[in-house]
Steps between C-alpha positions, in 0.01 A plus 500: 500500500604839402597765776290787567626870426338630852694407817450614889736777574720451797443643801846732474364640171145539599651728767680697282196566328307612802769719602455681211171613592585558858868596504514780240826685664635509810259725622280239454642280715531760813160577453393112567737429750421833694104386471668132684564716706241710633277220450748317769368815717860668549594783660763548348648488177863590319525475166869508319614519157768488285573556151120546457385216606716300254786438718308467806163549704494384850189573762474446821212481755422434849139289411415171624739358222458118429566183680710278331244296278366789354803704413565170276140498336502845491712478150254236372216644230198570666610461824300777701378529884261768399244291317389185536221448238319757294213611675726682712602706158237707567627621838834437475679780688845444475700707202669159339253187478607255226839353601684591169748810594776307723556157233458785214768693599735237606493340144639800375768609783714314787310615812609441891206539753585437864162488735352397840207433651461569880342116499860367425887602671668533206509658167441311177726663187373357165734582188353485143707513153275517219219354630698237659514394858864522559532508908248498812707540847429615831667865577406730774260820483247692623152455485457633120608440204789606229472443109807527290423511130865537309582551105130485385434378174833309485378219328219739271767700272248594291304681789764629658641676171144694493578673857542860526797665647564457885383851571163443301464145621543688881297736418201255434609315817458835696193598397381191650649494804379885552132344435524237750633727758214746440279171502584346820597778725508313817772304361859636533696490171840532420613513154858490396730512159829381516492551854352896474229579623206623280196471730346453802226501753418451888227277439314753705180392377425835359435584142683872516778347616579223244429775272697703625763252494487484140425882365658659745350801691479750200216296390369307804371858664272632272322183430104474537353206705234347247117547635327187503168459406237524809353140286800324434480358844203276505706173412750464658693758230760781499643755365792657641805672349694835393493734174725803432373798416471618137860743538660183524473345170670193427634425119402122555211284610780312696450726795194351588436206657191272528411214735163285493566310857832558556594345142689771274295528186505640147157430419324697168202570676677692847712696220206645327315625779810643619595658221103644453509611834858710443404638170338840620801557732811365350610613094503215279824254544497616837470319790472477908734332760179257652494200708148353504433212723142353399342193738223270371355163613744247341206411270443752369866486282635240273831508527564172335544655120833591482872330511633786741182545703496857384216538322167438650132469450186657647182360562343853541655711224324807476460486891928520523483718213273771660678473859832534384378813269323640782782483802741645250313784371324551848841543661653737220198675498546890674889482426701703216817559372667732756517841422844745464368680836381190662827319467663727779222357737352170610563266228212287614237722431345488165170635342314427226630413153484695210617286251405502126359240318766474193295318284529737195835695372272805524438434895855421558597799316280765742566297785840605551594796724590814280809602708640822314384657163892611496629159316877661466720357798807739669698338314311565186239346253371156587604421149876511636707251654536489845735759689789422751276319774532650887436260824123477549238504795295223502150627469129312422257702280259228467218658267875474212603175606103334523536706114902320426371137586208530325693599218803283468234204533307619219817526325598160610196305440368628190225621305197344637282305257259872439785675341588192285190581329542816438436630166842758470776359371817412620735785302859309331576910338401855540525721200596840512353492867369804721351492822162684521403512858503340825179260607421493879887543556603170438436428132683764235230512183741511182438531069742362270385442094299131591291727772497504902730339716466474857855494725456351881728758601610278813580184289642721238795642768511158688691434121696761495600456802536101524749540171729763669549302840536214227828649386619693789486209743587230180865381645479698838324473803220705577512825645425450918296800653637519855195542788533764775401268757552105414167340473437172648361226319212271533567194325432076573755326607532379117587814386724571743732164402476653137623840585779329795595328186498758209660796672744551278223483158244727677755759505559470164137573480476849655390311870778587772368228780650460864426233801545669871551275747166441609447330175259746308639621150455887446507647120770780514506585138228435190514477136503834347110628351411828385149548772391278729820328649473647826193319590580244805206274328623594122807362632387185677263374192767585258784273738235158538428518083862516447519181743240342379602187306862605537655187445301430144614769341829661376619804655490661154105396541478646794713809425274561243154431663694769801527774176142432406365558885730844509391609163094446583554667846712823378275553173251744493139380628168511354323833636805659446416809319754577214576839323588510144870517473456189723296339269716510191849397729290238580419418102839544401690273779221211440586488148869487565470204666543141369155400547290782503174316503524275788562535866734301672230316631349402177235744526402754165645810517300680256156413327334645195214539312509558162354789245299232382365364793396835614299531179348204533350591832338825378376267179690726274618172330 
């Protein structure tokens, strides 16, 4: 008889497939092992890396560990003591249920765990090489338990070769570490690289603290305790957490963290209502520091639908839905941005928002504050480079910078589908161009011989002034602004390994950055920029998009993403009114340039419509 094609995988490579799903990169696997864990009921927990996780990630707790039978079965599939059949699914309470992260990520590493039980004397130490059992001994240790886990993916080239760099790989493990810490505040943590410490926390049992722990105080004081709903409580529910205010926008949705008992969660349906609830407070691309820390009957979630547990279902949609929406606009409701005056007072106090709805390029336009009708700076026209820059004092206008985010993100993102449809045209030539007038100071109305043009006069010197930092800064680094007063810095703990670890390219990038010896960095000099770069928040926003992603890009990438922030932010604004010599420096520079008809964000500079489309509309054709 012939043999069959399909055969029974082994149990070594049906492993290897499951850790696929589970162990995606290291911080993968200190994510499971910190949910053994908790769900051991530590204390206490100290988590060390090195070499990102590659090299080696070892944590230690002081939970009931494991008598010696079970630390054995504990690296056997589907070995759990968290579930014993599946009714209990439903209720299950404990963050790890299945039995598949322990064997999983020993078939793909050599792992040492040492634990014991107060039932037994000694300590059991079981050693693991590929998914192999290679030693089981008695050792001594406290009541607890330590995991090793050494040169993961050893024996998976092919996964290992897709792993970022060390810092980015860190970076990923920090931001989960941070969430955890945030998570489970009555738990002490202690979180170590290469034998620095990065984080830690008391395990007071207090939320401000753990978050404080990880933001630091610039951002831990001014945070708003969310209101919970008066009917959230029949149930046996909660709602309980902390929002910043909307003068503290964050560049990334990173900053906030969700829970859904105790489990950190990245579920679709938490983001929206989130994100609905932020929308008439925070510009677009903009985004709170949040920790929200929602309780339900363990039946009302599935939790059971994804390989890392992070994604979860609802029973009651619209019900989570409409409480989430409601705590988070209930609590922001009655704040604003803080004023110029009101900055030299109470920062806690806040009253109610005024912000614009920027649905339209027409709203956007008018909602911006008018600050002078003089346009022409000391140093001369706006049209000019930039003079010899002086030492600055840190100052917060917020009705300009609420105006500069919303801007750069408009920039950044994109036309929105409405202007797609537009029916101007995008403009590849002018000929024998003139500018006729200025439209609600922001768009300049021009005639050439195919018929009107319309400029964006802010997109239009965000060119001009994009291709001149282009080849002033091409082979030298940029210009660095020095502060008056240093400014500290509120960054996560990942940012802060970037910027301990790119010193020396930062500078090349206009950011002058020192550590005192309390720990906290402090900005002491900022990339040059025409206006604006003497806002403390300007300066903040425009330091966490340069670290953003770091490690995927190139510093020519990021040097050039740097030149495109300083040329949005120093170019002249939308309901900036312009006079006419202005207009036709303006003209003349634009068409200069190498690409004349296209922002550096990808946006149209100028649109037209044509003689004969302007005929057609009064029927003359």
């Amino acid at each position: 008889m012939a043999t069959g094609k399909i055969k029974i995988l082994s149990e070594e490579i049906i492993c290897r497939i499951a850790a696929g799903e589970v162990v995606e990169r290291p911080a993968s696997v200190v994510k499971e092992l910190i949910e053994n864990s908790i769900d051991a009921n530590a204390s206490r927990i100290e988590i060390e890396i090195k070499d990102g996780g590659q090299k080696l990630i070892e944590i230690t707790d002081n939970g009931e560990g494991m008598t010696n039978h079970d630390a054995v079965l504990a690296f056997t599939p589907h070995a759990t003591s968290k579930l014993v059949d599946d009714a209990e699914l439903e209720h299950i309470a404990s963050l790890g249920f299945r039995g598949e992260a322990l064997p999983t990520i020993a078939s793909v590493a050599r792992v040492s765990m040492i634990t014991r039980h107060d039932s037994e004397e000694t300590a059991t130490r079981v050693t693991i090489d590929g998914g192999r059992v290679a030693s089981v001994d008695n050792d001594s240790f406290p009541r607890g338990t330590r995991i090793q886990i050494k040169n993961l993916f050893y024996n998976v080239p092919a996964r290992r070769k897709f792993l970022k760099s060390t810092a980015a790989e860190m970076s990923q493990i920090s931001d989960i570490v941070c969430h955890y810490m945030m998570g489970y505040p009555e738990i002490a943590f202690k979180f170590t690289n290469s034998n620095v410490l990065v984080a830690a926390t008391n395990g007071s049992g207090n939320l401000s603290d753990a978050i404080l722990a990880v933001y630091g105080p610039e951002v831990t004081r001014d945070l708003i305790a969310l209101k919970e709903p008066a009917s959230i409580a029949q149930g046996g529910m909660s709602l309980r957490g902390f929002i910043s205010p909307p003068n503290q926008p964050r560049n990334a949705a990173r900053y906030m963290t969700t829970l859904v008992n105790r489990r950190v969660v990245k579920t679709k349906l938490l983001t929206q209502a989130i994100n609905k609830a932020i929308s008439a407070f925070f510009p677009r691309g903009r985004y709170p520091v949040m920790v929200l820390d929602l309780r339900v009957p363990p039946a009302m979630i599935d939790v059971n639908v994804h390989p890392q547990k992070t994604e979860i279902r609802f029973k009651d949609e619209r019900w989570v839905f409409s409480t989430i929406w409601e705590t988070v606009q209930a609590s922001l409701s009655g704040l604003r941005m803080v004023s110029a005056a009101a900055t030299t007072g109470d920062k806690s106090e806040f009253t109610t928002p005024d912000l614009p709805d920027y649905q339209d390029k027409d709203d956007y336009a008018q909602a911006s504050s008018t600050t002078s009708s003089a346009v022409t700076s000391a140093g001369g026209s706006i049209f000019t480079p930039p003079p010899d820059m002086q030492p600055v004092r840190i100052s917060t206008n917020s009705d300009e910078r609420l105006y500069e985010i919303k801007d750069f993100e408009a920039e950044r993102l994109g036309p929105r589908p409405a202007q797609a449809a537009s029916a101007f045209e995008p403009v590849a030539k002018l000929e024998r161009p003139h500018i006729l007038a200025q439209l609600k100071n922001s768009y300049l109305l021009g005639e050439d011989d195919r018929g009107l043009f319309i400029i964006d006069q802010h997109a239009a010197h965000e060119r001009i002034l994009f291709d001149q930092y282009t080849v002033t800064y091409r082979d030298i680094p940029i210009t660095a602004q020095p502060l008056l007063f240093p400014v500290p810095l509120k960054l996560l703990p990942s940012e802060r390994m970037v910027i301990k670890d790119h010193i020396d390219e930062l500078k090349g990038l206009g950011f002058s950055i020192q550590q005192e010896e309390d720990g906290q960095y402090y900005a002491t000099a900022f990339p040059v920029s025409e206006k604006h770069s003497n806002e403390e928040e300007s300066l903040q926003n425009v330091l966490a998009q340069v670290l953003n992603g770091w490690e995927s890009r190139s510093i020519r990438e990021i040097k050039t993403d740097l030149l495109k922030m300083m040329a949005c932010k120093a170019a002249v604004k939308a309901g900036n009114p312009l006079d006419e010599s202005e207009w036709n420096s303006l003209l003349e520079q634009l068409l200069k340039t190498e690409n004349p008809f296209t922002c550096p964000h990808g946006r149209p500079i100028v649109i037209r419509l044509t003689t004969r489309q302007i005929e057609t509309g009064f029927l003359r054709t």
